[in-house]
C-alpha positions as a printed Julia matrix, in Angstrom:
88×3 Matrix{Float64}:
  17.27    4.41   26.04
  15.63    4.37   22.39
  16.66    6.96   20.11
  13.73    8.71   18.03
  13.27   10.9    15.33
  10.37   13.12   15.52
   8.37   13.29   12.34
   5.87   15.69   11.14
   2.61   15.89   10.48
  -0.73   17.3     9.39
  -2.1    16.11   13.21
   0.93   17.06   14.65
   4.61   15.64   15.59
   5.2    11.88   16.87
   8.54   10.7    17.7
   9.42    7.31   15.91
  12.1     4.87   16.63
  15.75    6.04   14.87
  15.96    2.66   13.29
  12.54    2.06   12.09
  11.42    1.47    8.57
   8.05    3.13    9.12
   6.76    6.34    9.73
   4.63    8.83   11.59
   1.13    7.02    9.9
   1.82    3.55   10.72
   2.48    4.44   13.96
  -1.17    6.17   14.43
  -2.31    3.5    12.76
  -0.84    0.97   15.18
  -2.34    3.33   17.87
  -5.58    3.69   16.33
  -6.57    0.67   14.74
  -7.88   -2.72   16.1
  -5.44   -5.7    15.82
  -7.06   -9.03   15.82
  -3.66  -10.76   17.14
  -3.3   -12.71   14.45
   0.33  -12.18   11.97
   0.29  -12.01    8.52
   1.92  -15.35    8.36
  -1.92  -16.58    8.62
  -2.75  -15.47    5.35
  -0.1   -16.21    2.73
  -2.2   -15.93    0.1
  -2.54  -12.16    0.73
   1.15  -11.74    1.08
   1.95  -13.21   -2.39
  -0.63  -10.96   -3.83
   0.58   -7.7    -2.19
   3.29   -7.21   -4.55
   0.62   -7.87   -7.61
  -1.6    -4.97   -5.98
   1.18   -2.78   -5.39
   2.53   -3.45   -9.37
  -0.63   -2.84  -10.53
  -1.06    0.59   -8.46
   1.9     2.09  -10.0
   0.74    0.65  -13.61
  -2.35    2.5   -13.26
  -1.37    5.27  -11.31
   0.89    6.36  -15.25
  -2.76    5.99  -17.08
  -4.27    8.8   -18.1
  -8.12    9.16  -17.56
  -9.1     7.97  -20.84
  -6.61    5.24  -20.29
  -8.39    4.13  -17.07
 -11.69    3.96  -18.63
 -10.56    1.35  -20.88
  -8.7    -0.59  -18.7
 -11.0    -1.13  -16.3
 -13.49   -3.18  -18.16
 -15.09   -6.1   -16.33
 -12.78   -8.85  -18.56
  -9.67   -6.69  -17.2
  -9.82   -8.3   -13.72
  -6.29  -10.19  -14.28
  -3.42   -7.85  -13.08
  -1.51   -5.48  -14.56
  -0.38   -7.89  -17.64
  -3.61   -8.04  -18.25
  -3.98   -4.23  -17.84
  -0.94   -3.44  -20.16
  -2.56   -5.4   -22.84
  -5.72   -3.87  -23.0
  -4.45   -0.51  -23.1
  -1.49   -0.88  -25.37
């Protein structure tokens, strides 16, 4: 027998696996959302670059709307080095 925890939500409560390291979305997700049957292993160019994307979200997510104006210039297309040097 798996052990859940029920999360909540804004469409309502899903149980989850105890152990798992994801939540109520994923899970909809998972439920709602084609899967091509193909792992991420397939594409490793996308998993090095997911921690780049994810650096760069929490850069700019600090900027303040003049801030993001600026940084977002087409020659800022780099990553968020290049981002930090054009607004610093």
């Amino acid at each position: 027998m798996t052990t859940t925890r029920t999360e909540h939500g804004s469409l309502g409560e899903i149980g989850v696996p105890a152990g798992a390291r994801y939540g109520l979305h994923s899970l909809r997700a998972l439920d709602s959302l084609p899967r091509p049957g193909v792992g991420l292993n397939h594409f490793p160019e996308l998993v090095r670059s997911l921690p780049t994307v994810k650096e760069a979200a929490h850069f700019v997510g600090g900027l303040s709307d003049a801030d993001m104006g600026e940084a977002f210039q087409p020659d800022v297309v780099l990553g968020p080095q290049t981002l930090r040097a054009k607004v610093s």
